[in-house]
ZADOVO-927553 format. One record per residue (C-alpha): x, y, z; residue number from 1; residue in one letter. Coordinates in pm, whole numbers, plus 50000, padded with zeros to 5 digits. Example, Ala and Ser with C-alpha at 12.3 -4.5 7.8 and 13.67 -1.06 7.14 Angstrom:
2
<site px="51230" py="49550" pz="50780" guvex="1" zaba="a"/>
<site px="51367" py="49894" pz="50714" guvex="2" zaba="s"/>
This chain:
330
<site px="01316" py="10301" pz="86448" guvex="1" zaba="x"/>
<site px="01486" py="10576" pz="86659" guvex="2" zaba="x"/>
<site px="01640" py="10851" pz="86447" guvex="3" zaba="x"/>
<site px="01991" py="10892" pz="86530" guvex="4" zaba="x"/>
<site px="02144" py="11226" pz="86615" guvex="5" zaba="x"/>
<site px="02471" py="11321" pz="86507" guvex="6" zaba="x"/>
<site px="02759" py="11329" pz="86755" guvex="7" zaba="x"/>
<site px="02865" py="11640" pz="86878" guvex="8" zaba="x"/>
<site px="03190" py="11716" pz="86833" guvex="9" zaba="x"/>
<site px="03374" py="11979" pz="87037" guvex="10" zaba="x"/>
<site px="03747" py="12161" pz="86978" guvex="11" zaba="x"/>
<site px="03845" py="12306" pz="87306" guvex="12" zaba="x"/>
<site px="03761" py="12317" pz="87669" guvex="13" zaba="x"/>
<site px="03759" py="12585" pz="87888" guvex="14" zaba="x"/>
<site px="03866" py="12488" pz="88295" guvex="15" zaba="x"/>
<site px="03753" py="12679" pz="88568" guvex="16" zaba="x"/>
<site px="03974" py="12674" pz="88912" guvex="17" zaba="x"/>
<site px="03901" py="12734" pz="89252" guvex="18" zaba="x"/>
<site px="03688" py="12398" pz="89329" guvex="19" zaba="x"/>
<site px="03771" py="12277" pz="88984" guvex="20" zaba="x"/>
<site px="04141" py="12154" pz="88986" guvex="21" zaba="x"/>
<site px="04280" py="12357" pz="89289" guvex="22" zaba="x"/>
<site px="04119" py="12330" pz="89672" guvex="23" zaba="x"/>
<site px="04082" py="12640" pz="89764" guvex="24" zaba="x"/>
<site px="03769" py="12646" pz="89928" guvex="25" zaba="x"/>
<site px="03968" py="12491" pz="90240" guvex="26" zaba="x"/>
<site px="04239" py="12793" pz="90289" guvex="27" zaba="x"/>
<site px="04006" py="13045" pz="90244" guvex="28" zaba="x"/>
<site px="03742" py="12883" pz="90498" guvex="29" zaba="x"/>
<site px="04067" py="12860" pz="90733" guvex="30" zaba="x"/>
<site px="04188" py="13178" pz="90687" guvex="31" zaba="x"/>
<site px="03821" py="13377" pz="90705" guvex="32" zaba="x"/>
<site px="03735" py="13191" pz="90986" guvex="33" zaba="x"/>
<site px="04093" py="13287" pz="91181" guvex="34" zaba="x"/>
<site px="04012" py="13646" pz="91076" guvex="35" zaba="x"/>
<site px="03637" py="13625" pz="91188" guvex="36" zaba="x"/>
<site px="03727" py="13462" pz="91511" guvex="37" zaba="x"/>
<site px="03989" py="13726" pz="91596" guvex="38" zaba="x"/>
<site px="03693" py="14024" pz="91588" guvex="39" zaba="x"/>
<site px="03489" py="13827" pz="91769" guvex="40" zaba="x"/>
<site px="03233" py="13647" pz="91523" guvex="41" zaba="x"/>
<site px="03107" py="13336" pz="91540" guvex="42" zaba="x"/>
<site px="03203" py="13147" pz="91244" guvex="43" zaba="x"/>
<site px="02899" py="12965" pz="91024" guvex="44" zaba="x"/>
<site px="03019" py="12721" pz="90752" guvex="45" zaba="x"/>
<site px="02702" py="12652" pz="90639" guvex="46" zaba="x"/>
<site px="02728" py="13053" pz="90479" guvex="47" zaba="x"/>
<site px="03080" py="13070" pz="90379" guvex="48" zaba="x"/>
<site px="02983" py="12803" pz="90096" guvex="49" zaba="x"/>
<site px="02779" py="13105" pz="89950" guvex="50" zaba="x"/>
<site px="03084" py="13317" pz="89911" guvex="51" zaba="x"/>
<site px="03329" py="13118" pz="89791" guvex="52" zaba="x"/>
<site px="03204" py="13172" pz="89447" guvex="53" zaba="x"/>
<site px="03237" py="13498" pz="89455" guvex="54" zaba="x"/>
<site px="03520" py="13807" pz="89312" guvex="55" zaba="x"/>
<site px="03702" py="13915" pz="89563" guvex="56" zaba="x"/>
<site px="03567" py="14226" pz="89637" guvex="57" zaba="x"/>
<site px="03208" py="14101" pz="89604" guvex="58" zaba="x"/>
<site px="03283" py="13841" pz="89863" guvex="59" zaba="x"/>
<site px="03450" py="14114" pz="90064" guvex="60" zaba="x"/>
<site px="03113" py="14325" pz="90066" guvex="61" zaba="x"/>
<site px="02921" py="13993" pz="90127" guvex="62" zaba="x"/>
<site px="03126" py="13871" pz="90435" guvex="63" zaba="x"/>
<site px="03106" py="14251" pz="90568" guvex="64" zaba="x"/>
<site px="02739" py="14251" pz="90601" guvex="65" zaba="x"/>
<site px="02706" py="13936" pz="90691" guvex="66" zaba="x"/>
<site px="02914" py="13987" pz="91010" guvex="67" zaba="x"/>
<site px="02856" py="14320" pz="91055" guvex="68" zaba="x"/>
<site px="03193" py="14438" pz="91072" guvex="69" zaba="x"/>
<site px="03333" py="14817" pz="91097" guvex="70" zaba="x"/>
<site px="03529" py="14810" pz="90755" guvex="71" zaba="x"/>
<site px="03503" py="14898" pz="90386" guvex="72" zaba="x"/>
<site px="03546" py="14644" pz="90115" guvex="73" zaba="x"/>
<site px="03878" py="14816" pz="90045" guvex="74" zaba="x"/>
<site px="03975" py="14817" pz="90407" guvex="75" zaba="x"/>
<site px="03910" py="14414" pz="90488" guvex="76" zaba="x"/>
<site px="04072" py="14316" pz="90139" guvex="77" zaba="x"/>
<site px="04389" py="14557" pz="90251" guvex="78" zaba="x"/>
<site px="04411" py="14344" pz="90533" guvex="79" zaba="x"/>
<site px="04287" py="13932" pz="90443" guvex="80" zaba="x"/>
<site px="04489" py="13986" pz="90094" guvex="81" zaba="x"/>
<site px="04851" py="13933" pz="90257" guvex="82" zaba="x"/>
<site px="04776" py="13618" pz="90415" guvex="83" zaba="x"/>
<site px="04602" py="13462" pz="90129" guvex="84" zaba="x"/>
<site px="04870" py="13567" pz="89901" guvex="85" zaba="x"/>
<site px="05111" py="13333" pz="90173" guvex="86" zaba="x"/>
<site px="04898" py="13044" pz="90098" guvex="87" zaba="x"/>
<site px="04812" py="13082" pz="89688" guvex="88" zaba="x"/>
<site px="05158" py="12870" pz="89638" guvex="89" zaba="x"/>
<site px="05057" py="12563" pz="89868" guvex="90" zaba="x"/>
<site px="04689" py="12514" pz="89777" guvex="91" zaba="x"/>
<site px="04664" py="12118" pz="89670" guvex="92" zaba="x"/>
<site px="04510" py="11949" pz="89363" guvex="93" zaba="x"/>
<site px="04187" py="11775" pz="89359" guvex="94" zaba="x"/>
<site px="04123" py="11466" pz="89318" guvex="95" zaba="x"/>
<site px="04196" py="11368" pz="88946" guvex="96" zaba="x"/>
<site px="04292" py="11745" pz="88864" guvex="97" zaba="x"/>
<site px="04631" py="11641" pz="88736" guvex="98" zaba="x"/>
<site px="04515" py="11372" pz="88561" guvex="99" zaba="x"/>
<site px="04276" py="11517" pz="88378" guvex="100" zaba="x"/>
<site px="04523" py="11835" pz="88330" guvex="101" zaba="x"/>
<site px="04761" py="11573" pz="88179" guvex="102" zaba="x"/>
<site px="04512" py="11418" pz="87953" guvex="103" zaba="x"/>
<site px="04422" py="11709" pz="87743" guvex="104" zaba="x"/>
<site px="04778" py="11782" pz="87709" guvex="105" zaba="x"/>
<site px="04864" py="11464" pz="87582" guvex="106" zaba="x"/>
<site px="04570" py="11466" pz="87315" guvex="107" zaba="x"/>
<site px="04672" py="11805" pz="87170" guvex="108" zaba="x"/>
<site px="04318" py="11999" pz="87293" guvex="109" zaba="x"/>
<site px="04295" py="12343" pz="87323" guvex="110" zaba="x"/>
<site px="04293" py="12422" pz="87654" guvex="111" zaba="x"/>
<site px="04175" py="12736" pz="87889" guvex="112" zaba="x"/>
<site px="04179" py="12863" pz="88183" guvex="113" zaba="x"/>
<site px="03900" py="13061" pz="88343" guvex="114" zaba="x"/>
<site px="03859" py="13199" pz="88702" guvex="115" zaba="x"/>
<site px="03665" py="13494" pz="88930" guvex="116" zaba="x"/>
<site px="04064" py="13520" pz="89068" guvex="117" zaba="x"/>
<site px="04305" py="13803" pz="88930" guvex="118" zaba="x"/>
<site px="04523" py="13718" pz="88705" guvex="119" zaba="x"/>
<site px="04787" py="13758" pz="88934" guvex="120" zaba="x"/>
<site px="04601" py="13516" pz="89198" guvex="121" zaba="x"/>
<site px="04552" py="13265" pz="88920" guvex="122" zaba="x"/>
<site px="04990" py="13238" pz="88831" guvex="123" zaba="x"/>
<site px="05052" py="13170" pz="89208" guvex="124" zaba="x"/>
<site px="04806" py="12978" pz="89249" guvex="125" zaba="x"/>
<site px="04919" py="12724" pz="88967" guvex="126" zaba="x"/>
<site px="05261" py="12792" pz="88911" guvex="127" zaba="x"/>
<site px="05365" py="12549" pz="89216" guvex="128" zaba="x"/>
<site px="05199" py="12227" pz="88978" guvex="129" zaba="x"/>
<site px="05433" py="12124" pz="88748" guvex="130" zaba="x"/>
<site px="05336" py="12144" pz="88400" guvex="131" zaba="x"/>
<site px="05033" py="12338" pz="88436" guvex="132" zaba="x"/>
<site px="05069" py="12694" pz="88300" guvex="133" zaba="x"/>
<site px="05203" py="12524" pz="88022" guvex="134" zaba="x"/>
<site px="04895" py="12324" pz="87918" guvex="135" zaba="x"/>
<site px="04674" py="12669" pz="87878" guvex="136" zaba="x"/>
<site px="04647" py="12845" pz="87557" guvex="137" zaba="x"/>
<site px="04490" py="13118" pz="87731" guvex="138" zaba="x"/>
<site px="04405" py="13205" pz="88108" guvex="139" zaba="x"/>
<site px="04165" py="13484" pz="88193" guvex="140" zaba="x"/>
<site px="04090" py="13587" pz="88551" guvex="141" zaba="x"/>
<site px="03804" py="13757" pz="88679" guvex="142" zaba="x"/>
<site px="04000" py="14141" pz="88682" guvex="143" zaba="x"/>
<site px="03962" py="14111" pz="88321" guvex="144" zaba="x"/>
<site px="03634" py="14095" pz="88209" guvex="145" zaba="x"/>
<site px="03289" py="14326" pz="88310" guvex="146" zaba="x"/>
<site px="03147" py="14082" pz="88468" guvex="147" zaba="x"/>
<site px="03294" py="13771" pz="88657" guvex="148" zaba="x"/>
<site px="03062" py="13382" pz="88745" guvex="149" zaba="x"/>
<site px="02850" py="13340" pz="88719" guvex="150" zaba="x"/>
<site px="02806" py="13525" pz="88364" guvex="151" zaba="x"/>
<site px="02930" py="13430" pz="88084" guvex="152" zaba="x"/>
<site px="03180" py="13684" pz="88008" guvex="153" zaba="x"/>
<site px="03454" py="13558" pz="88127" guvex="154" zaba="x"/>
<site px="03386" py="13194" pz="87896" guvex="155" zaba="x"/>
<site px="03345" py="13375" pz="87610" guvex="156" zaba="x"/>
<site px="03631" py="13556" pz="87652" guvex="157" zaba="x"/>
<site px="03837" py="13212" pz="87745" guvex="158" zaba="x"/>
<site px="03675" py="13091" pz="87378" guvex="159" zaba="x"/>
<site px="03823" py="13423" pz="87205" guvex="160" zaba="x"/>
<site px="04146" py="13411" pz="87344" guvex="161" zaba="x"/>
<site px="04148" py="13044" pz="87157" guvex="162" zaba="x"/>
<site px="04006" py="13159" pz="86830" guvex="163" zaba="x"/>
<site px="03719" py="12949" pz="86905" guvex="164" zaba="x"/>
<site px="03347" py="13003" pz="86925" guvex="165" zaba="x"/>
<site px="03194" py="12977" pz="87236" guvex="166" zaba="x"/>
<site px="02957" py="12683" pz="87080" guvex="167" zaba="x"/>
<site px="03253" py="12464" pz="87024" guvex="168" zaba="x"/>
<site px="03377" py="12508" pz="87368" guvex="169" zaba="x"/>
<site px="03296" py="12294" pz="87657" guvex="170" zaba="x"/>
<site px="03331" py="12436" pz="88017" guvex="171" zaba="x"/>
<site px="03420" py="12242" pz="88351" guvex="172" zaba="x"/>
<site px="03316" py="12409" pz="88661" guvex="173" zaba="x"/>
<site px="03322" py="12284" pz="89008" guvex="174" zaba="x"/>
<site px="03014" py="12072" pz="89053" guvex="175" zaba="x"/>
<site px="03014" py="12020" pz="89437" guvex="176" zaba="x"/>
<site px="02683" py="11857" pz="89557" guvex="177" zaba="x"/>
<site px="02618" py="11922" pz="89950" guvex="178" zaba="x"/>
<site px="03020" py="11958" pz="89999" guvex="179" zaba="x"/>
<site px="03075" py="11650" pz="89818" guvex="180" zaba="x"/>
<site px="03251" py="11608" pz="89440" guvex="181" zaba="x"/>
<site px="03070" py="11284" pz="89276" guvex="182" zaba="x"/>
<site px="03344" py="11103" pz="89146" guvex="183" zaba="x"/>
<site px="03355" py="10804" pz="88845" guvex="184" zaba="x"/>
<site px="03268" py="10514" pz="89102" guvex="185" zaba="x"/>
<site px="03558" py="10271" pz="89163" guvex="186" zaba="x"/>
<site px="03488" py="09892" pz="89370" guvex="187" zaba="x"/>
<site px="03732" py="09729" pz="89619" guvex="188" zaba="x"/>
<site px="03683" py="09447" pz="89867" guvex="189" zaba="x"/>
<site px="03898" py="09247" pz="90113" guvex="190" zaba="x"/>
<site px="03887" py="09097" pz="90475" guvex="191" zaba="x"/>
<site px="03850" py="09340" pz="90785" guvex="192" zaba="x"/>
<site px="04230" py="09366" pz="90993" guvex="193" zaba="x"/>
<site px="04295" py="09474" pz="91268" guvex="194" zaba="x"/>
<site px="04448" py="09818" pz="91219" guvex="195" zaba="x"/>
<site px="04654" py="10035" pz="91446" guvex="196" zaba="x"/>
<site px="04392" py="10052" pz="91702" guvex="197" zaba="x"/>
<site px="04409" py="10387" pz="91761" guvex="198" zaba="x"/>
<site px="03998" py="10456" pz="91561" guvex="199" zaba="x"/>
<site px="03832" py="10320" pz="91902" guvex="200" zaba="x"/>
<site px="04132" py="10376" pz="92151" guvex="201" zaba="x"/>
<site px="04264" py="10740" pz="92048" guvex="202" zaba="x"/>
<site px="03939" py="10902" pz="91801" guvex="203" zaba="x"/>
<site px="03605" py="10702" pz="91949" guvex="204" zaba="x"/>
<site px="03567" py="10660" pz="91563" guvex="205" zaba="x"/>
<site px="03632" py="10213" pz="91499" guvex="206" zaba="x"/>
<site px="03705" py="10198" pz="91127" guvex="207" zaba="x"/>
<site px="03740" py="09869" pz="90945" guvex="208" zaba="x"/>
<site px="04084" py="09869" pz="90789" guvex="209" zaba="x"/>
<site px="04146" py="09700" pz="90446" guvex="210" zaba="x"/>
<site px="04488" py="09516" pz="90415" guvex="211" zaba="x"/>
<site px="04680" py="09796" pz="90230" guvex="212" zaba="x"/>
<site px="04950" py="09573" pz="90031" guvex="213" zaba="x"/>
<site px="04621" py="09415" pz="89849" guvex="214" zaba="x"/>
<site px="04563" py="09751" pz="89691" guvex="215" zaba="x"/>
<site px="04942" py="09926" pz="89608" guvex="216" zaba="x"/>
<site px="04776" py="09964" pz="89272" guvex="217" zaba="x"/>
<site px="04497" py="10168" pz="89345" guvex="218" zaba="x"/>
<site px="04662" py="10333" pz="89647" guvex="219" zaba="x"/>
<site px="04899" py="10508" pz="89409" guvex="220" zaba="x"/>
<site px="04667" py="10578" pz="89108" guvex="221" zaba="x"/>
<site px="04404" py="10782" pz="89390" guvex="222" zaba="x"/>
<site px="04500" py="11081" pz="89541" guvex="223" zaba="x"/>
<site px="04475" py="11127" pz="89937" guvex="224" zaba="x"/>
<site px="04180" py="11252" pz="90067" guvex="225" zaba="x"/>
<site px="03825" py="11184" pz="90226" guvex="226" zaba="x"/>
<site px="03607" py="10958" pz="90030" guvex="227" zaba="x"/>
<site px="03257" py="10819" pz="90078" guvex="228" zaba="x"/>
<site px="03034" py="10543" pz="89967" guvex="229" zaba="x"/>
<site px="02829" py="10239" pz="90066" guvex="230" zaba="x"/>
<site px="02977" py="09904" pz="90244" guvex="231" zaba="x"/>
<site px="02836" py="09583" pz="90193" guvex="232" zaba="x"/>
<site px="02941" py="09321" pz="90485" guvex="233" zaba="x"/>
<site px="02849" py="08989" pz="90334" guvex="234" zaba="x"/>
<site px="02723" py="08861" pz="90677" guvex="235" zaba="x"/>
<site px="02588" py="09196" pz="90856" guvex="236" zaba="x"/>
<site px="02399" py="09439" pz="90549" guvex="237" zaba="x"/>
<site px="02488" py="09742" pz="90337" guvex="238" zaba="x"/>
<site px="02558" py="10110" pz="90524" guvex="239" zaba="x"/>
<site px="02694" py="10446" pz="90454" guvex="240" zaba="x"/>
<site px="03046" py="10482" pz="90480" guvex="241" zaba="x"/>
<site px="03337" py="10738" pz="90463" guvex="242" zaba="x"/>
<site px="03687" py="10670" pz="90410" guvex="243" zaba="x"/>
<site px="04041" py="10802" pz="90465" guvex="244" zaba="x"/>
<site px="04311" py="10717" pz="90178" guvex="245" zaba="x"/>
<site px="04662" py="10859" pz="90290" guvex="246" zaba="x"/>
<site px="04907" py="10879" pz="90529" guvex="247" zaba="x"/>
<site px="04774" py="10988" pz="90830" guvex="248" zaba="x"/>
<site px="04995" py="11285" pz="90869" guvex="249" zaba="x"/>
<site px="04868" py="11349" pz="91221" guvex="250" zaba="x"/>
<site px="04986" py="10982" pz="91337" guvex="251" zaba="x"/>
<site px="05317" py="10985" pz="91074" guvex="252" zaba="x"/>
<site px="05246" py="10663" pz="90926" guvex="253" zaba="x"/>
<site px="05475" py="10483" pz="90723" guvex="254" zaba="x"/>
<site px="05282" py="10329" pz="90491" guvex="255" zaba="x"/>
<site px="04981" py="10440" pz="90288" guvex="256" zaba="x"/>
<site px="04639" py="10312" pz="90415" guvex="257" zaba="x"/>
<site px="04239" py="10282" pz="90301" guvex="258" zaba="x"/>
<site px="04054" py="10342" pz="90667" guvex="259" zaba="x"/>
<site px="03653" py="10314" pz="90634" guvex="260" zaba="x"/>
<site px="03470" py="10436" pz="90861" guvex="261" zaba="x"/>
<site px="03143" py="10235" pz="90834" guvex="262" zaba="x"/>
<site px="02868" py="10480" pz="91012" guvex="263" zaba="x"/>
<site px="02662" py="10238" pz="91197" guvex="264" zaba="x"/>
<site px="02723" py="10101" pz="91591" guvex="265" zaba="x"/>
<site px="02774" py="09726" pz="91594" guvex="266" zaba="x"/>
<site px="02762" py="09553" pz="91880" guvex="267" zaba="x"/>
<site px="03098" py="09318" pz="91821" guvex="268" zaba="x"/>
<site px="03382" py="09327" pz="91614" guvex="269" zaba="x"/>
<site px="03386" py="09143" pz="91271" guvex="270" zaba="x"/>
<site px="03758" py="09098" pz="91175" guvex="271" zaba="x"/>
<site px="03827" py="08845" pz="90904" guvex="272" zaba="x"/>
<site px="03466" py="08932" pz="90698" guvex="273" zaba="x"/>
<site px="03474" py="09019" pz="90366" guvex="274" zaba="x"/>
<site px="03417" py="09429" pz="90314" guvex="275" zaba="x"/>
<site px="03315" py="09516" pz="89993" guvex="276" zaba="x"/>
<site px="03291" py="09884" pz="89890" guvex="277" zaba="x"/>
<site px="03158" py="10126" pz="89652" guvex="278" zaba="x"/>
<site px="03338" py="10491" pz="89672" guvex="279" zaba="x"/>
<site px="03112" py="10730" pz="89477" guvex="280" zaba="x"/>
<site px="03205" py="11060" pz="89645" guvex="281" zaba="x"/>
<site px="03497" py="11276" pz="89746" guvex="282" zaba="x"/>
<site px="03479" py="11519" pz="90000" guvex="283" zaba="x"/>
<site px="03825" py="11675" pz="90089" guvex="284" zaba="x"/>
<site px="04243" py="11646" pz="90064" guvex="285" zaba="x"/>
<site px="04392" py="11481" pz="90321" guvex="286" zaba="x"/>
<site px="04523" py="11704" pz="90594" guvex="287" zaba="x"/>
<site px="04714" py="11761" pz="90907" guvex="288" zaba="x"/>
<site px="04563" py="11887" pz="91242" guvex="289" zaba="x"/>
<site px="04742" py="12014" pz="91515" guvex="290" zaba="x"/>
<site px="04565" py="11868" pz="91814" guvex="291" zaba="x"/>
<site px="04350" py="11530" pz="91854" guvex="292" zaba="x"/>
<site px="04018" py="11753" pz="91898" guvex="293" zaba="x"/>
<site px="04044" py="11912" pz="91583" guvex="294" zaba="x"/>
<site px="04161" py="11591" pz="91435" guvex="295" zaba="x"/>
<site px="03805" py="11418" pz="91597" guvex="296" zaba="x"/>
<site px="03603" py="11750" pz="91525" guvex="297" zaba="x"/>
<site px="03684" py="11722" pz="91127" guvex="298" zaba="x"/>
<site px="03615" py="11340" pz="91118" guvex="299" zaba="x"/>
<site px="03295" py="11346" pz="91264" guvex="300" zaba="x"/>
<site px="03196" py="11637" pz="91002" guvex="301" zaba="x"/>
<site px="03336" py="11391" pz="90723" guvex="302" zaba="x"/>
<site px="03104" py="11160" pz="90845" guvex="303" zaba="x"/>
<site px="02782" py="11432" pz="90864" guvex="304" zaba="x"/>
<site px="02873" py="11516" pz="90534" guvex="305" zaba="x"/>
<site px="02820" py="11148" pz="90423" guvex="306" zaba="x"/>
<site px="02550" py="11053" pz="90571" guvex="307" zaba="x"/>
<site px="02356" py="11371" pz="90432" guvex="308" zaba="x"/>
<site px="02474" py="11311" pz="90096" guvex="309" zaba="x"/>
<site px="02405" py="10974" pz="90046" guvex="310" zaba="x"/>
<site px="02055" py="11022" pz="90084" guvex="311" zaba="x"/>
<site px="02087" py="11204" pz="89764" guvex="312" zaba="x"/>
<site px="01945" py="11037" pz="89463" guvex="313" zaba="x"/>
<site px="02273" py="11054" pz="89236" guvex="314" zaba="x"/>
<site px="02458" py="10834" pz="89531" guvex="315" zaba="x"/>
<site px="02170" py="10663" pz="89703" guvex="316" zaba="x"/>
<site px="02097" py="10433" pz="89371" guvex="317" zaba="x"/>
<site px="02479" py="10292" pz="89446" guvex="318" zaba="x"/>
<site px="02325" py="10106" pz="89741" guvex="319" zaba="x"/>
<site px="02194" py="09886" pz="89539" guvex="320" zaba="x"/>
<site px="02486" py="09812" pz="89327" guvex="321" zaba="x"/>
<site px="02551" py="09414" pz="89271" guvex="322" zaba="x"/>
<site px="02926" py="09473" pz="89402" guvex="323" zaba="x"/>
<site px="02806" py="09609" pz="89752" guvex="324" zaba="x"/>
<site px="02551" py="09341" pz="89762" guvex="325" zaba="x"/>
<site px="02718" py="09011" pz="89677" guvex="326" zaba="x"/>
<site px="02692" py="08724" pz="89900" guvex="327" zaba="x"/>
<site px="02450" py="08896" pz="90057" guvex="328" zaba="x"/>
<site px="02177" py="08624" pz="90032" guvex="329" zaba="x"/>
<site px="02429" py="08332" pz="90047" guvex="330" zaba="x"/>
């Protein structure tokens, strides 16, 4: 027989920020790549994901050799720090940050908050969610410690702050797999409708609408945003998938809608089958776009991003999941 282990039992939790309840990975992509553009540089994506865990000023250094541009750290931060400091008030939740923000609160635990971001940075950046600031015993940004992530310092001074040891803390950081947040799986199915017809007419990009009124429910309880997952068409196989939830502010709908885009070409339509659909995976808010092209040029990364990642162990074993396959063998 097995010996059991006892259960450990922690007292408080330390949160991190940026990529953890707030997305700011998306302003400050916008806003370096507006700045890079304007001097001429050609912006790379695929790079900025290595800065955007840094301090400040280290990621001020780091973009400044990258792109070989004519400034000092103190110069380029003198001029980039006004027009994040616009945007600190605005930046949206993540998926299931207020939730989860909520939850702790509601169960009494001991709660901190840690980030690379000045202290200063860290109030505007949370002080337009309701509730928040409230729910932290202690918040320590990166300006106060040594050394900022990814050492420790800035955790164990989060734990101190609480009169806690660091042991009997436990710390949740961003964990962002290929640009993708895995999420705790959810299942819906329903027949294929015809939609506004604007995926093949307007965007090139058919999706295979879900009728909305079947899931008020679950449209409320999920935030907006890009999701991904695998599809199971009881007549036509399983496939990758990524999915809009929202409101389509570029189109103004008037209703809240699930849109999957399932990333394979069929050859005909297949209204009225059954869809049934696994969402492992988050990927980004929901946001506006002010012209078509950028509108078409962000979808068809959502879907790159999906494809990529679902070849990834910790989502491709979903394929496989009863719910996505059902009827398939009737």
């Amino acid at each position: 027989m097995a010996e059991s282990r006892p259960t450990r039992q922690f007292s408080h939790v330390i949160l991190g920020l940026d990529g953890t309840l707030l997305n700011t990975d998306y302003v400050v992509q916008q806003l370096l790549k507006s700045f890079l553009v304007k001097e001429g540089k050609t912006w790379d994506s695929k790079k900025a994901q290595c800065l955007l865990r840094k301090g400040p000023y280290e990621a001020a250094v780091a973009v400044l050799e990258e792109y070989e541009l004519p400034y000092s750290a103190e110069e380029f931060l003198n001029m980039i720090t006004p027009m994040f400091t616009e945007k600190w008030g605005n930046i949206k939740s993540l998926a299931g940050a207020n939730r989860l923000v909520e939850h702790l609160r509601s169960k009494g635990v001991f709660v901190a908050l840690a980030s690379n971001s000045p202290r200063e940075n860290i109030r505007a950046k949370i002080s337009c969610h309701p509730g928040w600031e409230e729910s932290f015993v202690a918040i320590v940004g990166g300006d106060e410690v040594t050394k900022g992530k990814p050492s420790p310092d800035i955790f164990v001074e989060a734990a101190k702050r609480m009169n806690s040891d660091p042991s009997n803390c436990i710390v949740i950081e961003d964990s962002w797999i290929e640009d993708t947040l895995p999420i705790e799986p959810w299942f819906i199915s329903g027949p294929v409708i015809k939609g506004y017809g604007r995926g093949s007419r307007v965007l090139g990009i058919p999706t295979a609408n879900l009728p909305a009124d079947k899931f008020s429910d679950i449209l409320s309880e999920h935030t907006s945003g890009v999701y991904f997952g695998w599809a199971g068409l009881r007549k036509g196989g399983i496939y990758k998938m990524v999915m809009s939830i929202g409101w389509n502010p570029y189109f103004h709908n008037s209703e809240k809608t699930i849109e999957p885009w399932i990333l394979h070409d069929f050859s005909e339509d297949f209204y009225g089958e059954e869809l049934s659909l696994a969402i492992i995976g988050y990927i980004r808010p929901e946001a506006n776009f002010s012209s078509v092209e950028s509108l078409i040029e962000r979808i068809r990364e959502d879907g790159r991003i999906a494809e990529k990642a679902l070849d990834l162990p910790i989502y491709a074993c979903y394929k496989d999941s009863p719910y996505v396959r059902r009827g398939q063998n009737d």
